[in-house]
Backbone as CSV, one residue per row, in Angstrom:
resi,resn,N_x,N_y,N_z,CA_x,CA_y,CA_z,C_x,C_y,C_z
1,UNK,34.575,4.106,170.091,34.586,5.477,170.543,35.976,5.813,171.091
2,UNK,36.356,6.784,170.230,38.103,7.087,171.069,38.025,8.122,171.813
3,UNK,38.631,8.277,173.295,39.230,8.778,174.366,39.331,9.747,173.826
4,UNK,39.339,11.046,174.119,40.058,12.195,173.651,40.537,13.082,175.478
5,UNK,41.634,13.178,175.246,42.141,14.166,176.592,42.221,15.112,175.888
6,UNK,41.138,16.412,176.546,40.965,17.018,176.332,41.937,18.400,176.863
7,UNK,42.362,18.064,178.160,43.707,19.064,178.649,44.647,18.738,178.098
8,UNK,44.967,17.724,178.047,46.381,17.036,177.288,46.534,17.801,175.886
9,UNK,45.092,17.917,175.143,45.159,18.385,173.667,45.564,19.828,174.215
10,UNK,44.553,20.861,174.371,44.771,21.890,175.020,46.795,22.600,175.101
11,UNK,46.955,21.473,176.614,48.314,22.233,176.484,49.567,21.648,175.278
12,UNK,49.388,20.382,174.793,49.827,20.365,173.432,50.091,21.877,172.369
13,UNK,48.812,22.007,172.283,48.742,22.864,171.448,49.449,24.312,172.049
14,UNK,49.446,24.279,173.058,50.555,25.793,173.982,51.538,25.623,173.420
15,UNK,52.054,24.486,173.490,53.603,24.298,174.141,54.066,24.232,172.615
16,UNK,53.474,23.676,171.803,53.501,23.772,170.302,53.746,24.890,169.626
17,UNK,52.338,25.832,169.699,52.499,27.196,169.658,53.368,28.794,170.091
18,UNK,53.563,27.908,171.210,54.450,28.868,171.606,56.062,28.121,170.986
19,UNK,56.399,27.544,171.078,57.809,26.740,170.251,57.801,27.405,168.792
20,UNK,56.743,27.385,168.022,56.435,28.164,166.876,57.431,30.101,167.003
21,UNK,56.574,30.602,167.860,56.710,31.750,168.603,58.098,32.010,168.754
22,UNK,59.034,31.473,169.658,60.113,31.293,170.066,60.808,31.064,169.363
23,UNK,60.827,30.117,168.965,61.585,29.691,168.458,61.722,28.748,166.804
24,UNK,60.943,29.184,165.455,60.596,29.261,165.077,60.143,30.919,164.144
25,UNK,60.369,31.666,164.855,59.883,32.995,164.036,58.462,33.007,163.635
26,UNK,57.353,32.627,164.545,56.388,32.387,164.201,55.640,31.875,163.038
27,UNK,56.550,31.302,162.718,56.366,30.382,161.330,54.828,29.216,161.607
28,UNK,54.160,29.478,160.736,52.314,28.687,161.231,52.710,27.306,160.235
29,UNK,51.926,26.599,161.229,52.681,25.126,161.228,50.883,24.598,160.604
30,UNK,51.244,23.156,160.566,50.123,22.032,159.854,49.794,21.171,161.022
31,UNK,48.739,21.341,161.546,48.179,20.263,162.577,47.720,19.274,162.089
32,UNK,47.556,18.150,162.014,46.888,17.155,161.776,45.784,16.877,162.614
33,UNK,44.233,16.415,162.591,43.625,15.975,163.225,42.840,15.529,162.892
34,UNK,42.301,14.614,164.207,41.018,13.126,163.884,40.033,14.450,163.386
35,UNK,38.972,13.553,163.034,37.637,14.148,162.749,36.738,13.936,164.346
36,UNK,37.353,12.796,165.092,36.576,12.623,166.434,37.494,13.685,167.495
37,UNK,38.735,14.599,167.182,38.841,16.056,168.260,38.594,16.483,167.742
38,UNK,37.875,16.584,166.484,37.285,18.237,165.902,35.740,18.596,166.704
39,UNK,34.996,17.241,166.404,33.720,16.889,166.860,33.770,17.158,168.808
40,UNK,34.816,16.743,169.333,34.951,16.711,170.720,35.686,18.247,171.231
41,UNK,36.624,18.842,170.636,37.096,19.780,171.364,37.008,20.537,169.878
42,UNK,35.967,21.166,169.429,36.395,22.770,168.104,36.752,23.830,168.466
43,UNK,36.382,23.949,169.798,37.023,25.417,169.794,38.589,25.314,170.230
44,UNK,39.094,24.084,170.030,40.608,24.208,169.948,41.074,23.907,168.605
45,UNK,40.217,23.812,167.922,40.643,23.570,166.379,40.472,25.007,165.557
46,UNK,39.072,25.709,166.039,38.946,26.932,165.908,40.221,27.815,166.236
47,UNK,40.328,27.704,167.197,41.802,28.739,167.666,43.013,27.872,166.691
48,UNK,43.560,26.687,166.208,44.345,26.817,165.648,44.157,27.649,164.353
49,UNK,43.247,27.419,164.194,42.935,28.544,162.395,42.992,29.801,162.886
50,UNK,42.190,29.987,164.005,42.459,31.453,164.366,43.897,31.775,164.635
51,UNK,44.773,31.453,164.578,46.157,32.054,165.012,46.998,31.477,163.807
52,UNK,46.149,31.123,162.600,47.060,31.192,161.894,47.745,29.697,160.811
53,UNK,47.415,28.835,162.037,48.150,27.867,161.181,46.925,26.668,160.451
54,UNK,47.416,25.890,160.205,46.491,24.928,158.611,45.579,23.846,159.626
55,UNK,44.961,23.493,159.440,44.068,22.075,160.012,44.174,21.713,159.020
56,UNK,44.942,20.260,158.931,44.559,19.017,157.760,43.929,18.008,158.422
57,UNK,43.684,16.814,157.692,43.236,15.449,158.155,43.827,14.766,158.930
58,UNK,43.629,13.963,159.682,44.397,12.687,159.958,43.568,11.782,160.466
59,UNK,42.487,11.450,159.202,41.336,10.294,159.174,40.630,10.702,160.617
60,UNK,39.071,10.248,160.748,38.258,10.337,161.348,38.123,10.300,162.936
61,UNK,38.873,8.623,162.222,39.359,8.105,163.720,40.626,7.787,163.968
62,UNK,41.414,7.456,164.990,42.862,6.838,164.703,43.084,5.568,164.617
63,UNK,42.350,5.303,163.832,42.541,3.479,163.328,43.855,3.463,162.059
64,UNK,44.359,1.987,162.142,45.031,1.721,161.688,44.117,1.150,160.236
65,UNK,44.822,1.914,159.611,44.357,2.182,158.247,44.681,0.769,157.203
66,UNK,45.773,0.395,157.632,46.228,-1.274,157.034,45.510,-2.147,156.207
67,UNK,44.401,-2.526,157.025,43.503,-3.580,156.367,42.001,-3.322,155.819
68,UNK,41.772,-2.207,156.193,40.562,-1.203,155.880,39.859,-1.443,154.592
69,UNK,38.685,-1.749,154.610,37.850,-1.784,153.285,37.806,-0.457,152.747
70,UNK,38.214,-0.263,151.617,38.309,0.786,150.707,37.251,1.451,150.828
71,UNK,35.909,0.775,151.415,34.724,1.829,151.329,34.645,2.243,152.747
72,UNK,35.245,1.939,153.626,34.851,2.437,155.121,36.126,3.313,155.509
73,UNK,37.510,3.283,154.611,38.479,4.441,154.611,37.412,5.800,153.312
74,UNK,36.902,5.586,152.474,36.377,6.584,152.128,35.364,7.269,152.906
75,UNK,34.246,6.904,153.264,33.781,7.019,154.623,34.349,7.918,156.085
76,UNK,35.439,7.440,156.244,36.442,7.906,157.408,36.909,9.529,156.374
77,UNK,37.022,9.727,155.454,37.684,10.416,154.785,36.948,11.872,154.773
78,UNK,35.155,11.115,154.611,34.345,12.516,153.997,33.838,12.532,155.134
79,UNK,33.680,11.738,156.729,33.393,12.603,157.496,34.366,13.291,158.225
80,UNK,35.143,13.280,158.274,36.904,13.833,158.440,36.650,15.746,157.983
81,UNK,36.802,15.312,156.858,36.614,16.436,155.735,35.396,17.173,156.337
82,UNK,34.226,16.626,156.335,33.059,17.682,156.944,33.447,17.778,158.151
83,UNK,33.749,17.339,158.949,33.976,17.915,160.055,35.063,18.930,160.784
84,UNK,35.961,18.889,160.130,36.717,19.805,159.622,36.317,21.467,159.109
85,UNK,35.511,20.539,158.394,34.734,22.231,157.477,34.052,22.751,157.906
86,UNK,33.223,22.227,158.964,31.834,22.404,159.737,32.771,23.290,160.691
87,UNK,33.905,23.076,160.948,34.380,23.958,162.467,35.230,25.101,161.878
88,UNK,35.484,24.935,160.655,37.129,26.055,160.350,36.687,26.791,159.225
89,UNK,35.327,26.450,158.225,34.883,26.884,157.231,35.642,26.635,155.953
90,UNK,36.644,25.670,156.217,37.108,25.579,155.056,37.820,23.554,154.453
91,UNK,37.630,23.192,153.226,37.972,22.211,153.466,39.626,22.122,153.717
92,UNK,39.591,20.889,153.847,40.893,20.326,154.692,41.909,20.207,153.288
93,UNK,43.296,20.909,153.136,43.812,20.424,151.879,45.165,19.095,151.867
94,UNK,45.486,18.921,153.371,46.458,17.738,153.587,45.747,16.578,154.473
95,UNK,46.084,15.286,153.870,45.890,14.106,155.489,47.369,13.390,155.256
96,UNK,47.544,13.371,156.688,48.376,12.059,156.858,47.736,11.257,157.597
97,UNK,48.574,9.824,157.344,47.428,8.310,158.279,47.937,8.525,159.406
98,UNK,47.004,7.997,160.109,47.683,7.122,161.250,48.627,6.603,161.803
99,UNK,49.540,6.439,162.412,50.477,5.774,162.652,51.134,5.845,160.869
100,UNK,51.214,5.923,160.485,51.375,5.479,159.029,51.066,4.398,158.717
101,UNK,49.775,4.265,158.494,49.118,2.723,158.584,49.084,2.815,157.251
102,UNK,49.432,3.150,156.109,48.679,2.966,154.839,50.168,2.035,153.891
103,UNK,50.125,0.666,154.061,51.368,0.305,153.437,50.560,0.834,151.766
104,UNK,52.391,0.734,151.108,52.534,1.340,150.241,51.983,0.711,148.902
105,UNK,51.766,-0.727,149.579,51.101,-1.748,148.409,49.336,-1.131,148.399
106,UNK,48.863,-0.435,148.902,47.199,0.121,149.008,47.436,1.149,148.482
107,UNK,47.501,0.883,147.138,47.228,1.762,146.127,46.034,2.128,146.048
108,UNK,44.684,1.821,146.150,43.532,2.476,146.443,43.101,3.148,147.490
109,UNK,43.940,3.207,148.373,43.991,4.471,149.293,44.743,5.684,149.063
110,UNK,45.562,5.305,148.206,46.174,6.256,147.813,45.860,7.305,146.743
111,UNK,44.950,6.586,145.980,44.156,6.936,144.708,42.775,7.780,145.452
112,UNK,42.195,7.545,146.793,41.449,8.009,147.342,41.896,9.884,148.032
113,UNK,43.583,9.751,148.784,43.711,10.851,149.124,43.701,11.579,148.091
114,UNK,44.204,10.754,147.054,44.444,12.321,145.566,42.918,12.479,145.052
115,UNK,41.962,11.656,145.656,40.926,12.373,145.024,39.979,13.435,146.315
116,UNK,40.628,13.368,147.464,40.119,14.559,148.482,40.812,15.234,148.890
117,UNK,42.192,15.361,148.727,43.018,16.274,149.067,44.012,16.618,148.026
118,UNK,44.501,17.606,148.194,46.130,18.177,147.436,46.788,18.130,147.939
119,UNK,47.313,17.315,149.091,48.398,16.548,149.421,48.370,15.458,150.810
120,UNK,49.603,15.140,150.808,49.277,13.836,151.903,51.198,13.866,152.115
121,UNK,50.874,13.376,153.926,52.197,13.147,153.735,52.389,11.713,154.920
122,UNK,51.420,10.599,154.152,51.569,9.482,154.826,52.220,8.125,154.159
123,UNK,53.096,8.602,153.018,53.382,7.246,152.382,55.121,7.226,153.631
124,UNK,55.230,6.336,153.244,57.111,5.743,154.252,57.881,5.480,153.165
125,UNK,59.055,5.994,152.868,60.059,5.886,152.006,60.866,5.376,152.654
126,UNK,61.001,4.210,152.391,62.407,3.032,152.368,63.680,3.713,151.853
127,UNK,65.053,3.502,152.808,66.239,4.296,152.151,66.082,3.305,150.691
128,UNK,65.989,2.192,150.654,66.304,1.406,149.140,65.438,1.800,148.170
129,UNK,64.145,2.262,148.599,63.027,2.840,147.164,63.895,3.971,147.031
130,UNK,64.507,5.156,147.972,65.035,5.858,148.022,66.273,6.441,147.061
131,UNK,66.789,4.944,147.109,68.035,5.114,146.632,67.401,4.596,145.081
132,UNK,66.979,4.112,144.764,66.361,3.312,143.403,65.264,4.347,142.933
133,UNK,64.623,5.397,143.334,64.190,6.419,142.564,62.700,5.541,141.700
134,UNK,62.807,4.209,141.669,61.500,4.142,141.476,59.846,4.277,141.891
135,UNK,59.927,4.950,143.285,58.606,5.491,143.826,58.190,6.556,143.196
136,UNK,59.291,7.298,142.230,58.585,8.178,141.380,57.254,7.894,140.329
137,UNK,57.558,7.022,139.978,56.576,6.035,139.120,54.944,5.929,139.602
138,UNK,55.282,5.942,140.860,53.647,5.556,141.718,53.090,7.023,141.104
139,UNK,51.813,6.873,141.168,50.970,8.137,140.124,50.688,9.062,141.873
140,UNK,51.331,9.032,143.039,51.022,9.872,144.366,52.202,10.825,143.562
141,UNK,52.860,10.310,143.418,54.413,10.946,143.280,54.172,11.790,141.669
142,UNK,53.572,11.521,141.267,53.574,12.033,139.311,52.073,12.740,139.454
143,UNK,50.706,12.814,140.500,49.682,13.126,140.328,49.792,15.027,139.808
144,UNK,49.256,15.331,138.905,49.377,16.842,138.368,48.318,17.653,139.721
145,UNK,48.886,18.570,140.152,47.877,19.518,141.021,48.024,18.782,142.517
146,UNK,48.815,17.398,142.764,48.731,16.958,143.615,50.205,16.831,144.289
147,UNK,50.298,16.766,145.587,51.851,16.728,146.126,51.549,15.906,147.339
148,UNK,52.827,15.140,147.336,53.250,13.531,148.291,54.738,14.486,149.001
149,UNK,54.307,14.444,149.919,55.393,14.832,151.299,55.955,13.769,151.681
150,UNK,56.805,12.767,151.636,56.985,10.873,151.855,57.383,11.396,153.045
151,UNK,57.429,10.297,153.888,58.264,9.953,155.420,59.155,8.977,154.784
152,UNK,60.399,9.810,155.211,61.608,8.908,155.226,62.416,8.283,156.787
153,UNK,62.171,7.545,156.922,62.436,6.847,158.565,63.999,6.457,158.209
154,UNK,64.379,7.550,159.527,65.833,7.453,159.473,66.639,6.426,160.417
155,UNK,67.283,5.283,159.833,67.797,4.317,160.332,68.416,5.095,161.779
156,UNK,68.724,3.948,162.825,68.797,4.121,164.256,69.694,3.355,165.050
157,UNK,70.270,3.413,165.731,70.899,2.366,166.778,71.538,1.018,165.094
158,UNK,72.355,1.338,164.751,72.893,1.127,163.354,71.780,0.084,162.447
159,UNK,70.460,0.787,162.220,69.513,0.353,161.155,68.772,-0.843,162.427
160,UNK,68.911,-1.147,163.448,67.737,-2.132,163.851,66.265,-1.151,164.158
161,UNK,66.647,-0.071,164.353,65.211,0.690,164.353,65.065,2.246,162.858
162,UNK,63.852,2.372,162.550,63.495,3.363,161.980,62.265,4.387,162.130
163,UNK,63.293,5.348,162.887,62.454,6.227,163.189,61.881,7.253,162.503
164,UNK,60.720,7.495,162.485,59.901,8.394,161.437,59.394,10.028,162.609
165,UNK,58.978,10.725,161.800,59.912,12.473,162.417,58.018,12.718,161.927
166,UNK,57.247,12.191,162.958,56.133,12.315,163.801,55.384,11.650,164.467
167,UNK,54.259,11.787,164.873,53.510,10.582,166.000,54.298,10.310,167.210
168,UNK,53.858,9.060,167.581,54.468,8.787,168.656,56.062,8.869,168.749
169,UNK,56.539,8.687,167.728,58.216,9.169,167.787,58.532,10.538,168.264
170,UNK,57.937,11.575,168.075,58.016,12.874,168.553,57.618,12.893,170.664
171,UNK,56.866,11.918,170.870,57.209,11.935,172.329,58.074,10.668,173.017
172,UNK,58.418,9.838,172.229,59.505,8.806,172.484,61.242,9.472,172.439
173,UNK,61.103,9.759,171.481,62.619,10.219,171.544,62.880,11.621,171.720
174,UNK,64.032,11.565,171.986,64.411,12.975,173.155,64.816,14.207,172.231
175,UNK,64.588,15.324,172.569,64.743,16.618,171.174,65.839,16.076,169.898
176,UNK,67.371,15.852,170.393,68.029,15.695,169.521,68.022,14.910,168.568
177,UNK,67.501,13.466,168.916,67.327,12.895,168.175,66.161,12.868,167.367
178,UNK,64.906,13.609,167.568,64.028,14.379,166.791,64.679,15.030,165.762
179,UNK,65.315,16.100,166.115,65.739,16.856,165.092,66.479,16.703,163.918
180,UNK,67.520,15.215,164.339,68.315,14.696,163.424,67.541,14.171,162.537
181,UNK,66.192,13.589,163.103,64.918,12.918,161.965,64.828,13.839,161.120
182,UNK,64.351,15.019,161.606,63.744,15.866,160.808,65.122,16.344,159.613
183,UNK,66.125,16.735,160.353,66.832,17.048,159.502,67.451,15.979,157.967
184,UNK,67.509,14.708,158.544,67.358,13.386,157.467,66.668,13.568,156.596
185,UNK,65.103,14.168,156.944,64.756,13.918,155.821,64.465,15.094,155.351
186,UNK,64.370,16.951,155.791,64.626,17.675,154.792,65.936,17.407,153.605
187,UNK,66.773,16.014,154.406,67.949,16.110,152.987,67.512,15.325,151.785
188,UNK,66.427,14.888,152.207,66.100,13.762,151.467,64.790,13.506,150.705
């Protein structure tokens, strides 16, 4: 059973929203969420649809997706999805994992988001797959009707760390160096 702070979510979502507002041009953004705060707090999931911006997935629970039996991540997936739908009326069209728990060798998880969503943006792009252009090949990257958003984790403190531009990196590191994430990998 996972914890949910329920004020914590709450003013998240202010301080979020209003950053949108401000600064941003009210541009409506993509929340990610468990299926266990949809179930625990909806009428803050409700108000994100109500004002505008997307509810996608981000699996059921926040388990690390890693070692997961293919049938208990599908599972995690369709009650995700209903629960989702049950609060916003509509299904969910993005998930990203967890932590980015889904290494890139679980190809049957991957074969799973393209069969419940039209997009995902939980695979991790290595600068070297990067630079070698062969992740195009993976059928996330070639699926017709389907679109792969990759995380590209931008080397750090000269490559001993790689930081990825959400999750817990977004309250670890300090605005600027957020932004340089983000900006890394719109280049990329």
């Amino acid at each position: 059973q996972e914890v949910v702070n329920e004020e914590a979510l709450w003013l998240s979502y202010e301080v979020i929203n209003n950053f949108s507002k401000l600064k941003l041009d009210s541009k409506k953004l993509t929340f990610f969420t468990t299926g266990t705060v949809v179930k625990t707090l909806p009428s803050l999931v409700k108000k994100i649809q109500e004002d505008g911006h997307e509810v996608a997935s981000h699996y059921f629970y926040h388990d690390l997706m890693t070692n997961q039996d293919i049938k208990k991540v599908e599972e995690n997936f369709v009650k995700s999805i209903e629960a989702i739908e049950a609060v916003t009326g509509e299904v969910p069209k993005g998930f990203r994992a967890p932590a980015f728990s889904i290494p890139t060798t679980r190809k049957d998880i991957f074969e799973l988001i393209i069969k419940y969503f039209e997009y995902d943006s939980s695979y991790v792009l290595l600068s070297k797959e990067l630079l070698s252009n062969e992740y195009k090949n993976n059928k996330i990257f070639c699926e017709k009707g389907f679109s792969e958003f990759p995380i590209v984790p931008m080397p750090y403190l000269n490559g001993r760390l790689n930081i990825k531009s959400g999750g817990t990196f977004l309250r670890v590191f300090p605005k600027h160096v957020i932004k340089k994430v983000m900006d890394f990998n719109a280049m990329n």
